[in-house]
MIPA-923417 format. One line per field, with one value per residue (C-alpha): residue in one letter; y negated, z, x. Coordinates in nm, 4 decimals. Each point is the difference from the previous one (the first is absolute). Layout:
BEGIN
residu	[A; ...] .
north	[Y; ...] .
up	[Z; ...] .
east	[X; ...] .
END
This chain:
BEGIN
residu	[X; X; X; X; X; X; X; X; X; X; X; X; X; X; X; X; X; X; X; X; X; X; X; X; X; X; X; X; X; X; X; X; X; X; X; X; X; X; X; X; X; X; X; X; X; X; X; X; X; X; X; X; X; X; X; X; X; X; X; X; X; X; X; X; X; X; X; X; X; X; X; X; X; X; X; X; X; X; X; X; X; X; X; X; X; X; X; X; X; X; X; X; X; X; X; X; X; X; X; X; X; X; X; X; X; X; X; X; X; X; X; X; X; X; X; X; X; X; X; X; X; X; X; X; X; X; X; X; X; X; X; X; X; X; X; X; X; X; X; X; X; X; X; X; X; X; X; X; X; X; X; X; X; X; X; X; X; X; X; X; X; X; X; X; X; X; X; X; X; X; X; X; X; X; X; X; X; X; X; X; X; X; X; X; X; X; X; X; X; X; X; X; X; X; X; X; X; X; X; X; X; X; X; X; X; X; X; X; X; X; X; X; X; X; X; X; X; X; X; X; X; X; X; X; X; X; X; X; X; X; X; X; X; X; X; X; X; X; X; X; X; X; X; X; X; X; X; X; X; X; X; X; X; X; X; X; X; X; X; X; X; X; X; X; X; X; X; X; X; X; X; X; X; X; X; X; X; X; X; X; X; X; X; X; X; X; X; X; X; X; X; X; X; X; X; X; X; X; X; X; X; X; X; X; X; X; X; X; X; X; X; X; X; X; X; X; X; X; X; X; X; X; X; X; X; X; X; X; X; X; X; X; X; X; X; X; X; X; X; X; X; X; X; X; X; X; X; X; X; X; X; X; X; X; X; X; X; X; X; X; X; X; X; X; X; X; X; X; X; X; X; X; X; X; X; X; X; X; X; X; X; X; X; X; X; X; X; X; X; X; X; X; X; X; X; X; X; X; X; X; X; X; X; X; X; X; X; X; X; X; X; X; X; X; X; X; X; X; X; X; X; X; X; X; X; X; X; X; X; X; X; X; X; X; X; X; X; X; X; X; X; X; X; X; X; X; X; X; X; X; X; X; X; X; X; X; X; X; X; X; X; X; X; X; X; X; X; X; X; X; X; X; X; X; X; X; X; X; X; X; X; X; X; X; X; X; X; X; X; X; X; X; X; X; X; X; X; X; X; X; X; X; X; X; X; X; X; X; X; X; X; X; X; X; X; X] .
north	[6.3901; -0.2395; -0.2567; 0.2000; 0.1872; -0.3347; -0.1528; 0.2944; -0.0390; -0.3563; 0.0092; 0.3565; -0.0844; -0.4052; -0.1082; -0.1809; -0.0325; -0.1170; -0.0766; -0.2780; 0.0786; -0.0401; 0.2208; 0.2729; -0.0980; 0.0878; 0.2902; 0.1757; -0.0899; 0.1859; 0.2836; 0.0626; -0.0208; 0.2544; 0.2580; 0.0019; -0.0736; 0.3068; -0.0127; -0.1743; -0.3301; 0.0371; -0.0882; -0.2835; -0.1743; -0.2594; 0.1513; -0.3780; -0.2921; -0.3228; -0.0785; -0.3593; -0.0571; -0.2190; -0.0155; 0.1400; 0.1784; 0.3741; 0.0737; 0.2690; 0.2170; -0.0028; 0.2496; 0.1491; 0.1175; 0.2169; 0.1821; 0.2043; 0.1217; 0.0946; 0.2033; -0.2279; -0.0940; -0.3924; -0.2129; -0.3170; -0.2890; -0.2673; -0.3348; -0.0509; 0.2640; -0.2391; 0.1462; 0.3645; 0.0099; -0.1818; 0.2521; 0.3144; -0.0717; -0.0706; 0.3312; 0.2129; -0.2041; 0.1503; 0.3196; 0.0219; 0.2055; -0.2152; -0.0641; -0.3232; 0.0250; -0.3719; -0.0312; 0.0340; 0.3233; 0.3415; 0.2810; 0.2255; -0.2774; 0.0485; 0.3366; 0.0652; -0.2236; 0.1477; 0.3345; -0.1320; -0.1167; 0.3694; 0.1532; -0.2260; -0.1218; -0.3446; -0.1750; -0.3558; -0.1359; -0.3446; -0.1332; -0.3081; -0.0426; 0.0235; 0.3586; 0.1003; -0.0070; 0.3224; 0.2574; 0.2841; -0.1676; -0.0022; 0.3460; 0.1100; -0.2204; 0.1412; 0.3169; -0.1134; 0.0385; -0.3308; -0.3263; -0.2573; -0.3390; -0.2804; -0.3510; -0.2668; -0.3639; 0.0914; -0.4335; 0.0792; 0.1981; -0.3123; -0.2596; 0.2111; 0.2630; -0.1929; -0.2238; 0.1258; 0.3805; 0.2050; 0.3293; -0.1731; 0.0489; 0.3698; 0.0970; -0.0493; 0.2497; 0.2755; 0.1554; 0.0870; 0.2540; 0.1050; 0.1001; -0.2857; 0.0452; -0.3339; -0.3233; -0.2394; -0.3631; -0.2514; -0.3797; -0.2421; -0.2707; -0.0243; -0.2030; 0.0602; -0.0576; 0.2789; 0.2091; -0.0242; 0.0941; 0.2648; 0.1841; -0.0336; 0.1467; 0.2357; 0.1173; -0.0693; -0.1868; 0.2177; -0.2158; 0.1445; 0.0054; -0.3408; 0.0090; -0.3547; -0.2169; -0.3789; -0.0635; -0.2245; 0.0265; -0.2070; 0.0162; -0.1313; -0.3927; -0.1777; -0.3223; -0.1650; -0.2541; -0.2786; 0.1120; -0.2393; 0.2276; 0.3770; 0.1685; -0.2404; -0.0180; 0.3432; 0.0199; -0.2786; 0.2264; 0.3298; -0.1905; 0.2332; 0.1908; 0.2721; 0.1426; -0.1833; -0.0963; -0.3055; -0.2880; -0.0463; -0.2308; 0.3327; -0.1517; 0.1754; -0.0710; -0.3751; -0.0203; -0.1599; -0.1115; 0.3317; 0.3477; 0.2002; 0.3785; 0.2723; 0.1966; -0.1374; 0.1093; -0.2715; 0.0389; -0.1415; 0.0706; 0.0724; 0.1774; -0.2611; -0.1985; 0.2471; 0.0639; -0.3987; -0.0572; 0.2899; -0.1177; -0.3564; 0.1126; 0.1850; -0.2989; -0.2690; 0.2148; 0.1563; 0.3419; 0.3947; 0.0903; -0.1035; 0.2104; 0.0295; 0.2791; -0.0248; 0.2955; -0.0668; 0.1549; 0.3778; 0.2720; 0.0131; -0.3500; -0.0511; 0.2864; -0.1716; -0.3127; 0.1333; 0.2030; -0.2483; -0.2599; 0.2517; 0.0379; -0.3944; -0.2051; -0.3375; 0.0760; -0.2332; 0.2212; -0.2082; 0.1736; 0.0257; 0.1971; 0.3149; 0.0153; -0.0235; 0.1806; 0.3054; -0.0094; 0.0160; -0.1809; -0.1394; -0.2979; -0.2850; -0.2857; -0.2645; 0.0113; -0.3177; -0.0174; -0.1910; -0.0558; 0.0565; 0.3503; 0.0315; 0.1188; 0.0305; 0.3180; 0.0554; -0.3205; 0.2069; 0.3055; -0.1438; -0.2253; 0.3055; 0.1715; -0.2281; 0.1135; 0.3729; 0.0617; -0.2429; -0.2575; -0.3550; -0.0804; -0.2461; -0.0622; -0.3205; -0.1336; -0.2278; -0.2795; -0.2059; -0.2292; 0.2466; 0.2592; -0.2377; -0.0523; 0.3820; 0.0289; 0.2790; -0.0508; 0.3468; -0.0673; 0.1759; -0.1786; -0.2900; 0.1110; 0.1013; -0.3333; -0.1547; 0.1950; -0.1886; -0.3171; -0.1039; -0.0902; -0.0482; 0.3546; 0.2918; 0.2247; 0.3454; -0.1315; -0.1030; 0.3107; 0.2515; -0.1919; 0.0873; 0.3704; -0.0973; 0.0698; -0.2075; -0.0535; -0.1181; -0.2335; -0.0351; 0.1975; -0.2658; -0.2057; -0.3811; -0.1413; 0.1473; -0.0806; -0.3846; 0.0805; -0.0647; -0.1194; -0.2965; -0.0518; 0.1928; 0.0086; -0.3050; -0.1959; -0.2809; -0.0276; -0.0416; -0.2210; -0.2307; -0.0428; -0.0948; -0.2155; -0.1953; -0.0003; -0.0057; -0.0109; 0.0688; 0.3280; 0.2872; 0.3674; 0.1283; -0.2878; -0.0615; 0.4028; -0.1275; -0.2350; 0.1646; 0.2709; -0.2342; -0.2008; 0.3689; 0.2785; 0.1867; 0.0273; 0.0644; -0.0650; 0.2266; 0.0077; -0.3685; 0.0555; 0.2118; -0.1584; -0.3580; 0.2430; 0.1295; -0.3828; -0.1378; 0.3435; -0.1177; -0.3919; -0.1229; -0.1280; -0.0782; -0.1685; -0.2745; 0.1422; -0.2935; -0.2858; -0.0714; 0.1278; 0.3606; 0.2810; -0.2143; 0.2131; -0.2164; 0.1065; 0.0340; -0.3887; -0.1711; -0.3126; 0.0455; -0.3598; -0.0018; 0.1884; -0.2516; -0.2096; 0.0560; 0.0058; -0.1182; -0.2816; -0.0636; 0.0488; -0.3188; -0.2223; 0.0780; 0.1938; 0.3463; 0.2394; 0.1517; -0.0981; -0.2655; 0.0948; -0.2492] .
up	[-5.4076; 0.3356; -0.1592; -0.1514; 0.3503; 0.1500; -0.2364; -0.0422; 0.3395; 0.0507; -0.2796; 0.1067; 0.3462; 0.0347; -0.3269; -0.0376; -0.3683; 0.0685; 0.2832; 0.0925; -0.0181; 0.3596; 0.0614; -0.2302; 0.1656; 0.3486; -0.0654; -0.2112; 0.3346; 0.2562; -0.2483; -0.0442; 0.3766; 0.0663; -0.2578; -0.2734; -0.2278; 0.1160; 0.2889; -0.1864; -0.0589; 0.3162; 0.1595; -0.1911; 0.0503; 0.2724; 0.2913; 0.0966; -0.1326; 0.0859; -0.3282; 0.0263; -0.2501; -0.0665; 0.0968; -0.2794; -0.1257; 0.1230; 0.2911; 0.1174; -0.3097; 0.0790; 0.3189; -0.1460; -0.3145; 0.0913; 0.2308; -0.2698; -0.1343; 0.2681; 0.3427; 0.3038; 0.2305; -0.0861; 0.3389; -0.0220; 0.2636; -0.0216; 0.2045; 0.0006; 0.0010; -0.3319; -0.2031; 0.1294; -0.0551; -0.3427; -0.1395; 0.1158; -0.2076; -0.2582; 0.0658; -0.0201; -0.3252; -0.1704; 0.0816; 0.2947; 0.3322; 0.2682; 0.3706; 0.1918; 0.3812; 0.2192; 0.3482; 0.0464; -0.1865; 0.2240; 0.1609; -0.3039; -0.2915; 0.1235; 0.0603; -0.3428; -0.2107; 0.2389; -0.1276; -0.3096; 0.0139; 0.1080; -0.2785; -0.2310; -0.1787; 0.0111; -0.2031; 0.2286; 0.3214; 0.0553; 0.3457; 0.1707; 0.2494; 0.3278; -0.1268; -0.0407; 0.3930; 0.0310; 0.0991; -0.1547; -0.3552; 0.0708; 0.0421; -0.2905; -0.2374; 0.1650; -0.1573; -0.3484; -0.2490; -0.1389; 0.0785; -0.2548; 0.2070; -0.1432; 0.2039; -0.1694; 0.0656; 0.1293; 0.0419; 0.3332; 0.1707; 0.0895; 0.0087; 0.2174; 0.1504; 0.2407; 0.1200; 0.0497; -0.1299; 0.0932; -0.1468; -0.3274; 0.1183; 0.1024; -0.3578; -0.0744; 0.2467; -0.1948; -0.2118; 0.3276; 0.1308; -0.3378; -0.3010; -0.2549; -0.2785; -0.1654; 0.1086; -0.2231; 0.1279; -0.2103; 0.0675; -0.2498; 0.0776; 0.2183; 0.0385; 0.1261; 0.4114; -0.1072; -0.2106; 0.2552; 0.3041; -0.1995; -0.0615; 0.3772; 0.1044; -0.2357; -0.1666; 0.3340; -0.1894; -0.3506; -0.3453; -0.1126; -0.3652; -0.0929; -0.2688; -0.0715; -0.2639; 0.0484; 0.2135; -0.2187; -0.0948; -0.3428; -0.0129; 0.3253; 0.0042; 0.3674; 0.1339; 0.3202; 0.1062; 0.3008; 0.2047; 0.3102; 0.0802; -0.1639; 0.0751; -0.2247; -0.2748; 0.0014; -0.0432; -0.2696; -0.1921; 0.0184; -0.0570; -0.2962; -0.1005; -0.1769; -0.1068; -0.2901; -0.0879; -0.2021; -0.0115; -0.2136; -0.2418; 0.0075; 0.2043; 0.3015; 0.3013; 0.2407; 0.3679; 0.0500; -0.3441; -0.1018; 0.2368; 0.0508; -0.1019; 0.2182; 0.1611; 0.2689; 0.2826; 0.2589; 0.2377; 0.3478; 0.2609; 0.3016; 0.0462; 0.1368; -0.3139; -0.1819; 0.1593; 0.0178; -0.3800; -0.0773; 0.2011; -0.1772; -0.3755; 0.0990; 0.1287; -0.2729; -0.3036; 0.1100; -0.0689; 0.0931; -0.2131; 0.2876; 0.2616; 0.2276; 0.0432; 0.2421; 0.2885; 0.3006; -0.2268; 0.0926; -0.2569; -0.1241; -0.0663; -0.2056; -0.2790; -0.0388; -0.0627; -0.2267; -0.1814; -0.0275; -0.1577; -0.1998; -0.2017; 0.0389; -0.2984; 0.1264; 0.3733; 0.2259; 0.2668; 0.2982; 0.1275; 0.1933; -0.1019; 0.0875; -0.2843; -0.3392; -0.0345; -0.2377; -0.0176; -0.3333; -0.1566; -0.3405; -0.0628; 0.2636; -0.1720; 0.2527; 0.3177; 0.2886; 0.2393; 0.2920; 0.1977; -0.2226; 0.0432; 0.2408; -0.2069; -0.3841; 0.0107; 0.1453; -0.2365; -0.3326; 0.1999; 0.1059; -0.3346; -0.1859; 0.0829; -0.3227; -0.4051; 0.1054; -0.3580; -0.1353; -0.1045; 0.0991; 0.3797; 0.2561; 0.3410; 0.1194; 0.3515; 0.2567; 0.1276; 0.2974; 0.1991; 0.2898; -0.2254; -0.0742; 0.4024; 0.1208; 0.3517; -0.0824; -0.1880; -0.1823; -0.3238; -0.2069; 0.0141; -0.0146; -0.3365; -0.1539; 0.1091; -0.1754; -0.3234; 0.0537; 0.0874; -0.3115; -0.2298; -0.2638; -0.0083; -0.1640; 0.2669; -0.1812; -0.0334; 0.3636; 0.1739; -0.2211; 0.0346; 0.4008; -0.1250; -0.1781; -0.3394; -0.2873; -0.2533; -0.3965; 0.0215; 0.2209; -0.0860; 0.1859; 0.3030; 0.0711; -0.0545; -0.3404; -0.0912; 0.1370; 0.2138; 0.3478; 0.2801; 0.1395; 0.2697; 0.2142; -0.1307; 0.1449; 0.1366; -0.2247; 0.0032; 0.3557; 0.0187; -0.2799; 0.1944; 0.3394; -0.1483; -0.1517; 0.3108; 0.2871; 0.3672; -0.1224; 0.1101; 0.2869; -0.0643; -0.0535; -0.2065; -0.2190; -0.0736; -0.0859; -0.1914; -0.2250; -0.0462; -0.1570; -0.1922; -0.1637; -0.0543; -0.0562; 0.3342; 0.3238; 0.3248; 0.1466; -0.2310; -0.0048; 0.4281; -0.0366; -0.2811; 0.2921; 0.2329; -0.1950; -0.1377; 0.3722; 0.0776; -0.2956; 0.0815; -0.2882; 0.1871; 0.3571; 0.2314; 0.2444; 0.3603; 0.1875; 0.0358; -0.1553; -0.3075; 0.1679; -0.2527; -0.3259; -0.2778; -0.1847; -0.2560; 0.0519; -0.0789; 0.1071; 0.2033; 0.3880; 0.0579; -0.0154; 0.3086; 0.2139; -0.0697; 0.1841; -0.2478; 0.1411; 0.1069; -0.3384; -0.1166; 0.2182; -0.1402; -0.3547; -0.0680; -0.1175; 0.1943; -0.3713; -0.2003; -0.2914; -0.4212; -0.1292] .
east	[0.1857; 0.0659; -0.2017; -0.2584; -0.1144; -0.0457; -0.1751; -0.2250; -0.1078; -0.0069; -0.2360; -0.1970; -0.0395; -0.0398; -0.1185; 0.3550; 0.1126; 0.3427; 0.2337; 0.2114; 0.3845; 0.0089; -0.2553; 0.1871; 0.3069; -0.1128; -0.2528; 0.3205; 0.2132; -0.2529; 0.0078; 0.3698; 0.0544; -0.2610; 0.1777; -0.2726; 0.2776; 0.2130; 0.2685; 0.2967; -0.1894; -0.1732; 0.3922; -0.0050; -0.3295; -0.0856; -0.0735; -0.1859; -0.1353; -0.1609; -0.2183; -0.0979; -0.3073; -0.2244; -0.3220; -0.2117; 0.2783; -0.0919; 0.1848; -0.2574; 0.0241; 0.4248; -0.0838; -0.3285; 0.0856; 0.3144; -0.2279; -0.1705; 0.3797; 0.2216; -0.0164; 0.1016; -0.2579; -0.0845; -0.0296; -0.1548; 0.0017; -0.1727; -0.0241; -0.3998; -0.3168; -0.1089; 0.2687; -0.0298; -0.3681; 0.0456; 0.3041; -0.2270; -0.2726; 0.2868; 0.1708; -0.3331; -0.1418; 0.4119; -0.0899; 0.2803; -0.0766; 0.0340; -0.0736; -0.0475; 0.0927; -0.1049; -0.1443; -0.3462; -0.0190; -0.1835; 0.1997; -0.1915; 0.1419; 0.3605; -0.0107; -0.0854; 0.2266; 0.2668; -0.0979; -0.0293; 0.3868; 0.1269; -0.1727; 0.2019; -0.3192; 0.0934; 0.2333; -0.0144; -0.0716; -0.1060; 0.0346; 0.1447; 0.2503; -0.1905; -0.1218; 0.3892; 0.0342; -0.2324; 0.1818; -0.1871; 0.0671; 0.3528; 0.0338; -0.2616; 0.2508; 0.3050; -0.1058; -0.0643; 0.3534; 0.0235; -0.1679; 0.0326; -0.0612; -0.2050; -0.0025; -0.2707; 0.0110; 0.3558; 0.0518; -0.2045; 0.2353; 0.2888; -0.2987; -0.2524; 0.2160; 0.2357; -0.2748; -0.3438; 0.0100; 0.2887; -0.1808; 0.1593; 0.3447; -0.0454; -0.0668; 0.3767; 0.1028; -0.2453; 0.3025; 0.1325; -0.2822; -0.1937; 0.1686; -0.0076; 0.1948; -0.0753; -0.1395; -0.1634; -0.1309; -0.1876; -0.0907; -0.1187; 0.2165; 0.3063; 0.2944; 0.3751; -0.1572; -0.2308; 0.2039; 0.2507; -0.2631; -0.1235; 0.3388; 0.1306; -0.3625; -0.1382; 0.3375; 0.2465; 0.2874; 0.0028; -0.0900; -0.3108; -0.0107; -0.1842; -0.2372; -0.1683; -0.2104; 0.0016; -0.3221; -0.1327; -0.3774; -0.0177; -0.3773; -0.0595; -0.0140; 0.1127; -0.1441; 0.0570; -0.2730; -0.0031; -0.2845; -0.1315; -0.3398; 0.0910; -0.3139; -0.1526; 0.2414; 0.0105; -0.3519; -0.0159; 0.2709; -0.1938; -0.3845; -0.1172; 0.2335; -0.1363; 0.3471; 0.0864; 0.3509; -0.1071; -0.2442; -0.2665; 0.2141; 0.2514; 0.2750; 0.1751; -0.2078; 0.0993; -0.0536; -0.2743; -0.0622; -0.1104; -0.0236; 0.2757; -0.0864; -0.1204; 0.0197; 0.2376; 0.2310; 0.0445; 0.2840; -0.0366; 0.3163; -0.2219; -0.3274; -0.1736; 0.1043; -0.1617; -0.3152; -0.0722; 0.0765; -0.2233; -0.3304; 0.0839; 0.0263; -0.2966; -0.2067; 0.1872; -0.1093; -0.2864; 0.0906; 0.0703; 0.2494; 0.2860; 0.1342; 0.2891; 0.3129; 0.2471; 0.1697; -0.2588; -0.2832; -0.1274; 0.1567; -0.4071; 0.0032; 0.3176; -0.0890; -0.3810; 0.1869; 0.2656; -0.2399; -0.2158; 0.2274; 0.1779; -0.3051; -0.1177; 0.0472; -0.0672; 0.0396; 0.2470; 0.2134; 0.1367; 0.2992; 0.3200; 0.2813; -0.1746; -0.1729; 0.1933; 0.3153; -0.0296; -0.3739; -0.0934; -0.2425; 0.1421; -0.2759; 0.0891; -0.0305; 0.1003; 0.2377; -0.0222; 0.2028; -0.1550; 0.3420; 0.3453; 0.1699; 0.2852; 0.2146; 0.0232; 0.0186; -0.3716; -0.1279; 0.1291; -0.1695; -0.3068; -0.0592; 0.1241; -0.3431; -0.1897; 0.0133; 0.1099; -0.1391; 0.2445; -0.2725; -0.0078; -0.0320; 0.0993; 0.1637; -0.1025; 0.1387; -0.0810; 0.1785; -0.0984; 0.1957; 0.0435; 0.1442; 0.2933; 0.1191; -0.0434; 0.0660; 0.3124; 0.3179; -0.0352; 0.2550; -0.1929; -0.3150; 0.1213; 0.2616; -0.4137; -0.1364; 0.2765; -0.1975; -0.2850; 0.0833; 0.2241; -0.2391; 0.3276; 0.0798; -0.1545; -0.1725; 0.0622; 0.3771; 0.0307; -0.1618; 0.2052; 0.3269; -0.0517; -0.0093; 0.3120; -0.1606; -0.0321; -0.2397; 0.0325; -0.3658; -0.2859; -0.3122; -0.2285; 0.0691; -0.2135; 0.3759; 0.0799; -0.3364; -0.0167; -0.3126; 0.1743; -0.2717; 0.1980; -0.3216; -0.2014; -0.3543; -0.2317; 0.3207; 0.0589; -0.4020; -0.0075; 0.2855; -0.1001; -0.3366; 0.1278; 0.2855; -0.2919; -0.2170; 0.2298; -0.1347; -0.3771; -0.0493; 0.1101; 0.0284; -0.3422; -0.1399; 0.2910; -0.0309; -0.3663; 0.1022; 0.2811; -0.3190; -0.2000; 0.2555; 0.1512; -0.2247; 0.2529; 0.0840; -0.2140; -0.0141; 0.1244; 0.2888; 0.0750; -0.0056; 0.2772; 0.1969; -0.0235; 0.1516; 0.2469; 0.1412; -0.0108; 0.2354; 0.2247; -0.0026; -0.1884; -0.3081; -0.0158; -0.2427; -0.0230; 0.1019; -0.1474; -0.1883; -0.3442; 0.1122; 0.1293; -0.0932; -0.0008; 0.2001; 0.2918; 0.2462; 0.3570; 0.1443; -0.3048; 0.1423; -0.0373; 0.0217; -0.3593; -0.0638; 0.1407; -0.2971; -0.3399; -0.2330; -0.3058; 0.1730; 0.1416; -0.3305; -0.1027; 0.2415; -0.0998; 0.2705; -0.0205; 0.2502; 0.0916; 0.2230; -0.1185; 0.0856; 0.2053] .
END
């Protein structure tokens, strides 16, 4: 009977035709504790839980679906406006009365989905944690009988909460003015810091029941690629890609051989980041379909963008962290990550948001020299990093084994599959040219030059990749002297430049040295 009523509305109100054990797991959890079971099991049943899924996996339907069956009052916090506005439309398309309370809403808006709460015509609030400071909804939901309390993206709360958004940390101390009976967090991925953060916040001390699935995504296939000029390798991966997930020959798609699938979620650390890379996709492939998300955009602004990119099927989003967790859009193809993660955690998060309807995708991320000498000794970057820079090592194996999970064989990783990048696109090109023509050329005509000599490779592009090999010490340039501003590889002998070479010249000797 249990598994019957479940089903029946899994299937009935989201289209679902079966459910993952977890998902039974959890969803038969939040029922017993509320007493749909009768009393006796009720005394039994987890009163909390932290349900760790992966993305993909259904963590939505966990809180959503045991809102059509029992009586509590579902509260649901969320971290970022994206989700709430994403899991209402989700909530109204099931068929569940719901109200959304966020700032920027009219004196007439509030009043009535307060009304609407003290009528009991709602089954769930979604709000976030700034909203939970109003007084007035404290005391509407100190009236209500039982409050079961929902926490999304619960991973937030230790990483965002004790540094730059204490409303976080206030959500713990709910069970102590409203009447929550039971408490249920979910994350995607989350290790023992988190887990740990998590229990002292949310659950002050007391084990939450844990239920967890290994995080690994088996159809999504990681790559990490040296990168000396991102905007255009970025670029030169998403040229054309019209949201295939194989070449013409029928082989899984190879940066820059063939173009990764669309559409794509780019995710920049700052906003600035992601502002610039947007305007340069724009301009490098001549196109519309690429826009920008991140917090310091109006309310207006973010649901045109989300809305329009839910719907886009070869679109490009450029985005922080703001945009992403819980929104649901199934089709994402490809994931980039301008700038590593910092933390695995937020990578498995972040990259997590690609092949939501379990098809091939990719997460493909970006490796400059910078990246590997960050100006912080965060531990948990630099245990990622360590992911990404062993090109011996499976990546699937190495991210999960931070996780403390295992895994029996990789479903698709550029190690496993012997396509490993060794060098940054353009750099052996450029080197082989000025090891072969030392001293010809400064800056601007040797970026000229490697132009014309590789058409692969711009201008522009070959300007920055000079840049970015003087920064690592593979090419420098003469500092003084007639010659000041000449490039030269790493190695070249310096003898040379004791020698003036117009006086050489006189002498009939040429200032370079002579083949043997």
């Amino acid at each position: 009977m249990v598994k019957d009523i479940i089903a029946q509305c899994a299937k009935e109100h989201f289209g679902i035709e079966s459910l993952y054990p977890q998902q039974r797991i959890v969803i038969a959890n939040i029922l017993s504790a509320a007493g749909f079971y009768g009393e006796e099991e009720a005394e039994d049943a987890p009163k909390h839980q932290l349900v760790i899924l992966p993305t993909g996996m259904g963590k939505s339907i966990c809180f959503m679906l045991p809102c059509l069956l029992m009586k509590p009052l579902t509260l649901v916090v969320f971290p970022l406006l994206s989700l709430m506005s994403d899991q209402k439309r989700r909530f109204d398309n099931a068929g569940i009365p719901v109200v959304l309370i966020r700032g920027g809403q009219s004196r007439e808006e509030r009043q009535k989905i307060f009304r609407s709460i003290e009528q009991e015509k709602v089954a769930a609030i979604l709000t976030n944690p700034e909203m939970l400071e109003s007084q007035r909804l404290m005391e509407l939901l100190s009236t209500v009988e039982r409050i079961h309390l929902v926490v999304d993206e619960v991973h937030t709360l230790p990483e965002w909460g004790e540094s730059f958004r204490p409303a976080l940390l206030k959500i713990g101390g709910l069970a102590e003015r409203l009447p929550i009976t039971q408490i249920t967090a979910f994350t995607a991925t989350a290790g023992e810091r988190i887990i740990e953060g998590v229990s002292r916040l949310l659950f002050h001390g007391d084990p939450p029941n844990l239920v967890t699935a290994l995080p690994d995504r088996p159809n999504i296939h990681y790559r990490v690629i040296p990168s000396l000029n991102k905007s255009a390798d970025i670029a030169a991966l998403l040229a054309d890609g019209m949201g295939k997930t194989e070449n013409h020959r029928g082989e899984a798609p190879t940066p820059f051989v063939s173009p990764m699938p669309r559409p794509a979620v780019i995710f920049c650390r700052t906003r600035k980041e992601t502002e610039r890379m947007a305007r340069e996709l724009r301009y490098k492939l001549e196109e519309d379909s690429i826009r920008f998300y991140h917090a310091g955009l109006e309310r207006e602004e973010k649901e045109l963008c989300a809305d329009w990119f839910f719907t886009s099927i070869r679109g490009i989003l450029v985005a922080t962290t703001a945009y992403g967790m819980g929104v649901d859009k199934a089709n994402i193809r490809t994931v980039i990550h301008h700038r590593p993660s910092p933390s695995v955690e937020a990578f498995l998060q972040e990259s997590g948001r690609a092949g939501r309807d379990r098809k091939p995708a990719w997460s493909v991320v970006l490796l400059s020299p910078d990246d590997l000498h960050p100006d912080h000794g965060d531990q948990r970057y630099e245990a990622l990093l360590a992911c990404f820079t062993d090109a011996n090592r499976c990546r699937r194996e190495a991210l999960l084994k931070l996780l403390d999970a295992q895994i029996k064989e990789c479903g698709g990783c550029d190690v496993c599959d012997s396509s490993v990048q060794q060098e940054a696109r353009g750099r052996r090109e450029l080197l082989t040219l000025f090891r072969a023509m030392p001293l010809r050329w400064k800056e601007k005509e040797g970026a000229t030059m490697a132009a014309i000599r590789f058409p692969n490779i711009t201008t522009e592009e070959a300007h920055s990749l000079i840049t970015a090999l003087f920064a690592e010490g593979s090419l420098k340039k003469v500092s003084r002297g007639p010659w000041k501003g000449l490039i030269y590889p790493a190695g070249f002998p310096v003898s040379i430049f004791r020698t003036d070479p117009y006086r050489s010249a006189a002498r009939g000797r040429s200032p370079l040295p002579q083949p043997r």
